[in-house]
Each structure stands twice: as C-alpha cells, then as structure tokens.
KOLKEMI-335739 format. One record per residue (C-alpha): x, y, z. Coordinates in Angstrom, 1 decimal. Example, Ala and Ser with C-alpha at 12.3 -4.5 7.8 and 13.67 -1.06 7.14 Angstrom:
residues 2
- c1 c2 c3
- 12.3 -4.5 7.8
- 13.7 -1.1 7.1
This chain:
residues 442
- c1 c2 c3
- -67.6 -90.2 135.6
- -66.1 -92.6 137.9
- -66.0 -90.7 141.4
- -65.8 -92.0 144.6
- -65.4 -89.3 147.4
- -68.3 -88.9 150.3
- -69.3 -86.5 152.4
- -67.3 -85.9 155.0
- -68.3 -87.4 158.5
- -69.6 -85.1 160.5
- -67.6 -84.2 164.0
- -68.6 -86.5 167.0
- -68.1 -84.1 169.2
- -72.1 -83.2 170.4
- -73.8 -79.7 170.9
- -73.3 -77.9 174.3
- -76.1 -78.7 176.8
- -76.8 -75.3 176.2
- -77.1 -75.2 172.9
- -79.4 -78.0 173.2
- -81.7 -76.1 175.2
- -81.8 -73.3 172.8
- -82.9 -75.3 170.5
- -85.8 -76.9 172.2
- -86.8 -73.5 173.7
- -86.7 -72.3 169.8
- -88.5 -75.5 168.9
- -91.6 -74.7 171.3
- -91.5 -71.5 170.2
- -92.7 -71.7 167.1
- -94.5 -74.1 167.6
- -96.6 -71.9 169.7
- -96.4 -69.1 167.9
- -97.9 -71.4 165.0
- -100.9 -72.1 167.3
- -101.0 -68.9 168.9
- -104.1 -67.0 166.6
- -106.3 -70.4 167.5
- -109.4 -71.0 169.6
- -109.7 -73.5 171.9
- -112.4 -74.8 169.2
- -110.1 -74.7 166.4
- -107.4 -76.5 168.5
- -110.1 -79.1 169.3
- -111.8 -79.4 166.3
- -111.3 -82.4 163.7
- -110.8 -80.1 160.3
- -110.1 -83.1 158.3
- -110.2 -86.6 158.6
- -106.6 -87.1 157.6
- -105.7 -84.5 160.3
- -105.3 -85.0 163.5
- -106.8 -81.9 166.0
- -104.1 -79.6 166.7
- -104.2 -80.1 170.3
- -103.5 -84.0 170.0
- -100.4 -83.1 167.8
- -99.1 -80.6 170.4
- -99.6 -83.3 173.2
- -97.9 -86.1 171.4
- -94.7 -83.2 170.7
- -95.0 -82.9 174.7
- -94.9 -87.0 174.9
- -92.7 -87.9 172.7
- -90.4 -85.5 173.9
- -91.0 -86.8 177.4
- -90.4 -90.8 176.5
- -86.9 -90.3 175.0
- -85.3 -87.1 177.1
- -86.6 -89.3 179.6
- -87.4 -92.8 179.9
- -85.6 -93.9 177.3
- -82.2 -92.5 178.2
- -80.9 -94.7 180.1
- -82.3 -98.0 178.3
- -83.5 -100.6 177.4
- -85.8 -98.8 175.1
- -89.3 -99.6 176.3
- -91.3 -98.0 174.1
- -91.5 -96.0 170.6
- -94.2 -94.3 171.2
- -96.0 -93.2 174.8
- -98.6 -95.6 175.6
- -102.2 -94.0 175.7
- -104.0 -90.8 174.4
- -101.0 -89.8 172.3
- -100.1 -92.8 170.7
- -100.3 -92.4 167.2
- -100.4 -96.4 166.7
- -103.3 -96.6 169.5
- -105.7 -94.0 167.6
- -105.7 -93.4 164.2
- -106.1 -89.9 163.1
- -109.7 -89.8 162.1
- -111.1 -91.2 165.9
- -108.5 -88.7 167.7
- -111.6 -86.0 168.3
- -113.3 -88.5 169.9
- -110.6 -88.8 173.0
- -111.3 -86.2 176.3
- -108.1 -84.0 174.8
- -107.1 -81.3 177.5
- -107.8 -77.8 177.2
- -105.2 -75.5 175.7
- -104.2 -74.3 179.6
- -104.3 -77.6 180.5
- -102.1 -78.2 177.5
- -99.6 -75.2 178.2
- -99.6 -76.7 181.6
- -98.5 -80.2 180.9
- -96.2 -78.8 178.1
- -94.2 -76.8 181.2
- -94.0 -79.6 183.4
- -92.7 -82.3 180.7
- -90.0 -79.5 179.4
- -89.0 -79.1 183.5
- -87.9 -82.5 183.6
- -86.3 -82.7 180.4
- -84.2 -80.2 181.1
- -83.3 -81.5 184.5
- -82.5 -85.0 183.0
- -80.0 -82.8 180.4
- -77.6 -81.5 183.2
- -77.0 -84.6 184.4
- -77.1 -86.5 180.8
- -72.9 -87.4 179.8
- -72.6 -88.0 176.0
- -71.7 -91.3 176.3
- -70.2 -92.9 173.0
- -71.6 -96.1 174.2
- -75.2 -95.6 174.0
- -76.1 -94.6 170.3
- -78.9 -92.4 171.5
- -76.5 -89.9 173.1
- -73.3 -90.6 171.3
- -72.8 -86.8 169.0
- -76.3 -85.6 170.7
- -78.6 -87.7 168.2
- -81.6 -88.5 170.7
- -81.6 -84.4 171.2
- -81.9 -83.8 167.2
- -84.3 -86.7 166.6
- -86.5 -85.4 169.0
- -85.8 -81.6 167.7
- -86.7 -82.5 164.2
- -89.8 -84.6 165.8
- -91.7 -81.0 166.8
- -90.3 -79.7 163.4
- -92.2 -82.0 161.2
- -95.7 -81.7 163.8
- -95.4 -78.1 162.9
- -95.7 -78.7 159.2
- -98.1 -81.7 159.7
- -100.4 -78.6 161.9
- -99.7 -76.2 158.6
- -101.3 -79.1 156.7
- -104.0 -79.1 158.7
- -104.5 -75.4 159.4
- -104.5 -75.4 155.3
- -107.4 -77.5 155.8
- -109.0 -75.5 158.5
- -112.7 -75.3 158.7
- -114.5 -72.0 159.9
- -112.5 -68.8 159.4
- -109.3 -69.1 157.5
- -106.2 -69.6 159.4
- -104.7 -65.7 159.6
- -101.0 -66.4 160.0
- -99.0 -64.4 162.3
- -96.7 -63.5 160.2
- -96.1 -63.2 156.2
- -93.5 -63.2 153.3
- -93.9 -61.0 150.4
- -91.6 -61.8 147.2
- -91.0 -59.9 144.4
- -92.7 -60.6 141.3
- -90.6 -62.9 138.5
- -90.1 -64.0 135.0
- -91.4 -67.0 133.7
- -88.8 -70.1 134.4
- -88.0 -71.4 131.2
- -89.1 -74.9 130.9
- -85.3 -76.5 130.0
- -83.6 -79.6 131.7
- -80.0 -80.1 132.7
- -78.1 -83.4 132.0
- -76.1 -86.0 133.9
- -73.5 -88.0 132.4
- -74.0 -91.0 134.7
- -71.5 -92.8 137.0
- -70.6 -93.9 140.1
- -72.4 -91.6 142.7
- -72.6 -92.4 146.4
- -76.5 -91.9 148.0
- -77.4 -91.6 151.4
- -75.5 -91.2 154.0
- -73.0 -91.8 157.2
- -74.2 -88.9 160.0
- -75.6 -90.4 163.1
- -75.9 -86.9 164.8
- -79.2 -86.1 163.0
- -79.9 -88.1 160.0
- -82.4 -90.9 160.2
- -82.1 -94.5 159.6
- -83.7 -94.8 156.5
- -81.4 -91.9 155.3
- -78.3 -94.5 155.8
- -76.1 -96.0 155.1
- -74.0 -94.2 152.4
- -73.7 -96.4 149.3
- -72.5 -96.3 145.8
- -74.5 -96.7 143.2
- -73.8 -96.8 139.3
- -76.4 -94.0 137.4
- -77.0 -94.3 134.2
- -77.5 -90.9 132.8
- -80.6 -88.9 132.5
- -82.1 -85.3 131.7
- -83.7 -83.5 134.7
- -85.7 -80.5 134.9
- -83.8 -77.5 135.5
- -87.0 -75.7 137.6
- -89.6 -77.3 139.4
- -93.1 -77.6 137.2
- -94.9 -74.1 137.4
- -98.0 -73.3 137.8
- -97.8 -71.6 134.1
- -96.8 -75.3 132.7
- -99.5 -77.1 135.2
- -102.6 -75.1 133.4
- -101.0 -76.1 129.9
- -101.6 -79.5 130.9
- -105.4 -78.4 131.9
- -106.4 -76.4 128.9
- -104.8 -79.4 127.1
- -107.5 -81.2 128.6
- -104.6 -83.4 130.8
- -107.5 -84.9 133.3
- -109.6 -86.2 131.0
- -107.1 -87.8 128.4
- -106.9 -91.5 130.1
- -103.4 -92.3 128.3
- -101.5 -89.9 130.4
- -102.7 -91.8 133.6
- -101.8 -95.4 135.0
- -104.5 -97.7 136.4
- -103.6 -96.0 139.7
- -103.8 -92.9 138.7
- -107.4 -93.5 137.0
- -109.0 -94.9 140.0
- -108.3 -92.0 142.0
- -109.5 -89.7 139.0
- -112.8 -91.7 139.4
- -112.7 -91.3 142.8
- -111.8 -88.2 144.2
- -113.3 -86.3 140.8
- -110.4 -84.1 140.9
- -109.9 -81.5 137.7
- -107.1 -79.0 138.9
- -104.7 -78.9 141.7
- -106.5 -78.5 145.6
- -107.4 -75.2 146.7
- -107.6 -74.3 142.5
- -110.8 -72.3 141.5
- -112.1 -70.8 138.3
- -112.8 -67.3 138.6
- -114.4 -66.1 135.5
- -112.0 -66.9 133.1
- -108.9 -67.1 134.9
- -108.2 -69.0 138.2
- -107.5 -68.2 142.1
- -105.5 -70.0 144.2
- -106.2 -70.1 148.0
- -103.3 -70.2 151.0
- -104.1 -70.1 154.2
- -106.3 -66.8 154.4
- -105.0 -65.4 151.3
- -106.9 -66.0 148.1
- -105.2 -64.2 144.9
- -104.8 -64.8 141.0
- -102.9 -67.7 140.1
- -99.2 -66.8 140.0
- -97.9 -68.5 137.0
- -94.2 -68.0 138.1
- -94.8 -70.1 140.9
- -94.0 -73.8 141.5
- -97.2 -76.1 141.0
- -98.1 -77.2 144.6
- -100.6 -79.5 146.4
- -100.6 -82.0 143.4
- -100.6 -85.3 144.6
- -98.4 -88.3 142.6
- -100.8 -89.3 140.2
- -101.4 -85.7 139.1
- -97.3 -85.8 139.0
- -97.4 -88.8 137.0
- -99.8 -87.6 134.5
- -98.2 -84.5 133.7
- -94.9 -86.1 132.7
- -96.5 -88.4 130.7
- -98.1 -85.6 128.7
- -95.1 -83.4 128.8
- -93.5 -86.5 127.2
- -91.0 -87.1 129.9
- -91.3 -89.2 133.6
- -90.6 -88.5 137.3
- -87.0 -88.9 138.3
- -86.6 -92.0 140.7
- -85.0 -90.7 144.0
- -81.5 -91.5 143.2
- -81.4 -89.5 140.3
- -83.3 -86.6 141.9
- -80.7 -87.0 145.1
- -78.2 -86.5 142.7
- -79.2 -83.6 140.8
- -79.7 -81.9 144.6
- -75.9 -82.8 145.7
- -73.9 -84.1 143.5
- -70.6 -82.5 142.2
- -68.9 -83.1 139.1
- -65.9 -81.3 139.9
- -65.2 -82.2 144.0
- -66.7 -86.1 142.8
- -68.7 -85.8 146.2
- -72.3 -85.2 147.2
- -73.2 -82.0 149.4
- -75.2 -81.4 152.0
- -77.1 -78.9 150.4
- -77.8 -77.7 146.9
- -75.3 -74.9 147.4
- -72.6 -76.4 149.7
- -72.2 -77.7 152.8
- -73.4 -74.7 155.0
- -76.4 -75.3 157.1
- -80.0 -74.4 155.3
- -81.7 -71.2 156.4
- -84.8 -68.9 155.6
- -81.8 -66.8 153.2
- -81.0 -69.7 151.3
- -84.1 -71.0 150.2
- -87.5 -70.5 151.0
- -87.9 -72.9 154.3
- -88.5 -72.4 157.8
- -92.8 -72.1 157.6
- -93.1 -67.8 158.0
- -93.2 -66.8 154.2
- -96.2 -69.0 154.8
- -96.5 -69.9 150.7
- -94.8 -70.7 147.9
- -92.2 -68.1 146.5
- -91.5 -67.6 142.3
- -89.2 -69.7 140.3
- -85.8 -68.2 140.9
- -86.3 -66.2 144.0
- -83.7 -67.7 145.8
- -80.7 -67.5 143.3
- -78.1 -69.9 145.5
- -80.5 -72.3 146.0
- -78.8 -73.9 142.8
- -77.5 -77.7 142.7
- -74.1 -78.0 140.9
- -75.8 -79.5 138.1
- -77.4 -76.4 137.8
- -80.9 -77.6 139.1
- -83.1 -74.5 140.9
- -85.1 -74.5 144.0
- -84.3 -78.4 145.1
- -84.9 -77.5 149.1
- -88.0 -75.4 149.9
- -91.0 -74.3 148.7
- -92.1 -77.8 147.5
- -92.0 -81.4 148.1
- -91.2 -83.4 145.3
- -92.7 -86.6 144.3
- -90.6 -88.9 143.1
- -90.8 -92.2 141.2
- -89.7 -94.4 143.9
- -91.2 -96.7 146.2
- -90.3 -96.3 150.1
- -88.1 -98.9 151.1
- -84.3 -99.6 152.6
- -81.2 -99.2 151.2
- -78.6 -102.0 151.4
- -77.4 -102.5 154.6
- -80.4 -100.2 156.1
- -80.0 -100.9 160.4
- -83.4 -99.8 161.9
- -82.4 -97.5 164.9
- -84.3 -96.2 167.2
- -87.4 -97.6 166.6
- -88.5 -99.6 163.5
- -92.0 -97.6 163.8
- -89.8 -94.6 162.5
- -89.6 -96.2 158.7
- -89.4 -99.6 158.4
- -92.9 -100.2 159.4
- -93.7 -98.2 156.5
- -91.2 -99.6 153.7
- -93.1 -101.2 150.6
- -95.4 -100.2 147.4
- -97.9 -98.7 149.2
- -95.7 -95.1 149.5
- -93.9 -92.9 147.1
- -90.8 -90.7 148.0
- -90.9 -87.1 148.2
- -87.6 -85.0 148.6
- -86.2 -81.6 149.3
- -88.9 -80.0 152.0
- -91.2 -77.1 151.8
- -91.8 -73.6 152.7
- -93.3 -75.0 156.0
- -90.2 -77.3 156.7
- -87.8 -76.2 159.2
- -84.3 -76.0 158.5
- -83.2 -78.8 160.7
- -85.5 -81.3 159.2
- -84.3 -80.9 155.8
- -81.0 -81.9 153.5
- -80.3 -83.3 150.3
- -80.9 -87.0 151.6
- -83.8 -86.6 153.5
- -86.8 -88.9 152.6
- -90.7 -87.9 153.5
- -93.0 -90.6 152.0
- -96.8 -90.3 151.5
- -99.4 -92.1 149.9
- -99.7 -91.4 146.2
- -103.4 -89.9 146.3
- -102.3 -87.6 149.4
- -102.6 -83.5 148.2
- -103.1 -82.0 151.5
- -99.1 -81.8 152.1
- -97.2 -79.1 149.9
- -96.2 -80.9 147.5
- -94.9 -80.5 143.6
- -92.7 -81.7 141.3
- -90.2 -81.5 138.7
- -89.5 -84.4 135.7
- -86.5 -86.1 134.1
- -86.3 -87.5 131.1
- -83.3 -90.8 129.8
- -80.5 -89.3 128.1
C-alpha cells in the first residue's frame, strides 16, 4: 500500500459569533448539570489526592476561560495559565483543599460575571487571519474543549467520591449483547499519513500531518472485555511475574492491586461498581479502569503486545480504498451520543457492539467512546511539532514519564475527541476510564 492522500483541510471560514455562544452556553450547561446533585461539602471536599475538589476545577473553567476570551486576545500572550488560586502550576492537586475556595453561590456568581465579559469581548472580536488565536475560531474551540475535558476530569473524581455515591442525573440503559469474539483484523502496512493539518480545533501536539511508513501488524478487532480480563485472573495473571516488566512489578508491589479498580468478589462471582450503581460484572463489556501496566500484562499473557499509537491511529482512520485517514472511525461526520457511546450521560460503559457504525474501515469496533486506550507509546512530538498556544499545553509534558491513550470515553464530549487526539497519563494512573485493546506483528 503506497497511499498518499490526507484529510482534507478543514474550511477557514470560523463559526458565527452566535454559534460560538451556543456552544459555551451548552458547555456551562453541562457542566452544571454535572455538579448539580452536589453539596457544598462534596464540591469542597478533597475525595482523592489525585483529584482536585470540584469547586477548584469549576473556578479554573471560569479562569481560564476569562484569560484567553479576554486578556489574551489581543496579545502578546501574557500568561498560560491565570496567576493565583487557579493556577494549576501554582498548587498541585493534593494541597488545593487547603486554599479559602469560594462557596458554590459565590462560585455561580463569579461564573456569571467572567461569562458577561466574555461575551462582550465576542461582539466586538473580528476573526482576524493574522492572529492564530482567532484565525478559523481556534482560541473559541481550545477553550470549548478546555471545560469539556474538566467535566471528565470531575467524572474521575465523582468516581472517586467519598460519602454517598455520586447519583447521576441522568442514565443510559443498553441492551444486553453477545460475547465479542476475541479475533484481530490485519494491516498490510505502507505509507499512512498521522496527525494532522486543522488549526480550527486540533491541538499542537496533534500536528503536523506526516507520513510515516508502517510495517504491518494484527490488531484487535474489539476492545479487551471484561469476559477476556477475568481469564487473565483465574489464570492467575497478577501473580505470574513474567507477564509484567520491572515497571509493571513495582507498582504490583506497590499499590497490591489483584483485579481492575472498583472490582469486588461477591461470593463466587464479581460486582463492578459505577458511580452509584453496583451490579454483576457484565462480561460483554469492555475492561475499564485498568491502568498500563495491567494493559501490558495482559498482552503479554494473551501472547500479543499493545499497539504503538501509530498503528492504533491507523486502525481508527485509515482507509484502504480512499488511501486517506478519516476523521472518525466511520467517516468524516462529526462524533455524537448516536454514533458511539460519548458525550458523559449513559454514565458507563456500554457492550461490545452496541454501537454498530462505530466501525474503523479496517473493520476495528468501538475505537471512540466508552474507553480510553493505552497505548505503547511514549508522549512526545512529532516531526516538525510547533508549540502553540502555550508550551504548558504538551510540551512540558513530552518524555518517558507518560504513555498515550486514544479514542475517548463514555465521559468525553464530542468536541474533544477524533481519531488523532492524544490524552497521556502516567502508566500506574486507574482512576481515568481507561481500557485497551492489543496488536500483534504480522
């Protein structure tokens, strides 16, 4: 396979102001709505130490929001981050209870003032080509997909919640599934372009487009289940030190971990706890809440490995027959709650195979939603990788010390996820919702 065609550039031409303001209405929304079954205690409360309290993540939304539909407009960029109680770089998540955080009036207070000015500052805004943060509306979508990912990060942490379980407002049901057959699709290798050229939304470490040449490999056609994940268990998978790397055995040691978080035995089967909901483990759903290691080890005992992120980008995108990568798994049509399980209100995973168009043309199954997916890679740039805004955004974070997840979650929103979005994490991290799926050389 010898392709060469891209993705086509997106249109310059930005969204209408008042489309803009839609979206950061909708935005807020949720985001409230997410919040709205809370206390003022649970908003304040420090649930876990890799959480920040709720209320500090919807102040630094309000901030951040204010500093670049703001301050940052008209340049020189001053700052990445607001200077003070919500600056993430200031106070690291664990000390973040400690600071004299507002009430949740307060809060809904400043939240109305900040959005007041914003939206003044948009009627007069021109979309000038020759400042990059307005040229095709990007400073609008980076700060869009800023609340989107705080909403999961507060799913995270209402995951974690201490006290009551977090009752979500509202809930999914799915119908019940068959058993995804554990087979793998193939790739014939080639020349395949990764990343890409969109400066309306995507982020810098997401560009630019390259080609790459891909030697080929097998990939799994469904994401691990939790009906293959127990195999591994009764199989004795966490105590069997050849299936894990030095890494991988150090956290063993330390975290004593001998199933997936928010696992329990219950007699002789197993429960699985989301949110307030605690049920028999669904075997037909993907594996979740594993972190990389626990990834790593089940490959290795399954016989096979984790696909790097090229080779997972292009069992997402890639097709044979156009010689281009998509947007999506299914096309080029935006991602929605129809089209894969996304968008943070089924609140949980769905079965293998619920969403029958979420399919790659590779013929690869659920690659956006439900799951993150770990990945082999390290975090780092590609060739030619411009930092833009702000090198706090990624490249402070490129290096060994994070692996690559792709393809989002069931608490991603839509319009922070695509087939070339990159989340990293630490590889020990299990609080996100995170799976996987493996590949195997052809």
């Amino acid at each position: 396979m010898t392709g060469s065609r891209t993705i086509p550039a997106p249109s310059s031409a930005p969204p209408s102001k008042q489309e803009i303001a839609d979206l950061l209405t909708e935005a807020r929304e949720r985001t409230l709505l997410l919040i709205s079954m809370l206390s003022d205690e649970d908003l304040h409360q420090q649930h876990d130490p890799l959480m920040s309290p709720i209320i500090w993540d919807v102040g630094h939304i309000a901030h951040f929001e204010e500093l670049w539909l703001t301050q940052n407009l008209d340049g020189p960029i001053e700052f990445s981050e607001m200077p003070g109680l919500y600056n993430p770089f200031e106070h690291p998540r664990a000390t973040r209870a400690s600071l004299a955080l507002p009430t949740l009036a307060e809060m809904m207070e400043r939240l109305r003032e900040i959005r007041g000015r914003v939206l003044d500052r948009l009627d007069s805004v021109e979309f000038d080509e020759a400042n990059p943060l307005l040229r095709e509306g990007y400073v609008y979508n980076m700060v869009l997909q800023h609340e989107y990912q705080h909403n999961e990060t507060i799913l995270q942490t209402l995951q974690l919640k201490k006290g009551d379980p977090y009752r979500a407002p509202r809930r999914a049901s799915f119908a019940a599934s068959a058993l995804a057959w554990p087979e793998m699709v193939s790739f014939g290798g080639g020349r395949v372009s990764i990343g890409t050229r969109d400066h309306s939304a995507a982020y810098d470490n997401e560009r630019p487009e390259h080609f790459i040449e891909l030697p080929p490999f097998l990939v799994d056609r469904f994401p691990v289940s939790n009906a293959q994940y127990l195999e591994f268990i009764r199989n004795n998978g966490y105590e069997r030190e050849e299936f894990w790397s030095d890494g991988g055995q150090r956290w063993l040691a330390e975290s004593g971990a001998v199933t997936p978080k928010y696992w329990s035995r219950a007699g002789d089967g197993w429960i699985t706890r989301t949110m307030d909901v605690e049920r028999p483990l669904d075997l037909t759903r993907p594996v979740c809440h594993v972190c990389y290691y626990e990834a790593e080890a089940f490959a290795a005992w399954a016989g096979k490995r984790l696909p790097n992120e090229f080779e997972w980008e292009v069992a997402a995108s890639w097709n044979p027959s156009t010689e281009r990568a998509q947007s999506f798994p299914w096309g080029d049509a935006p991602a929605d709650a129809h089209l894969a399980n996304i968008d943070q209100l089924a609140f949980d995973t769905a079965p293998i195979g619920t969403f029958d168009r979420n399919v790659s043309p590779l013929g690869c199954y659920g690659m956006i939603g439900d799951v993150w997916e770990w990945t082999s890679s390290d975090f780092g740039p590609y060739p030619g990788f411009q930092s833009f805004p702000y090198k706090e955004y990624s490249e402070e974070f490129f290096g060994s010390d994070y692996k690559v997840l792709r393809g989002g979650s069931w608490a991603t929103r839509p319009g922070a996820i695509r087939s070339t979005f990159r989340n990293w994490d630490y590889p020990i991290r299990r609080q996100i919702f995170s799976g996987f799926r493996c590949a195997q050389d052809a």
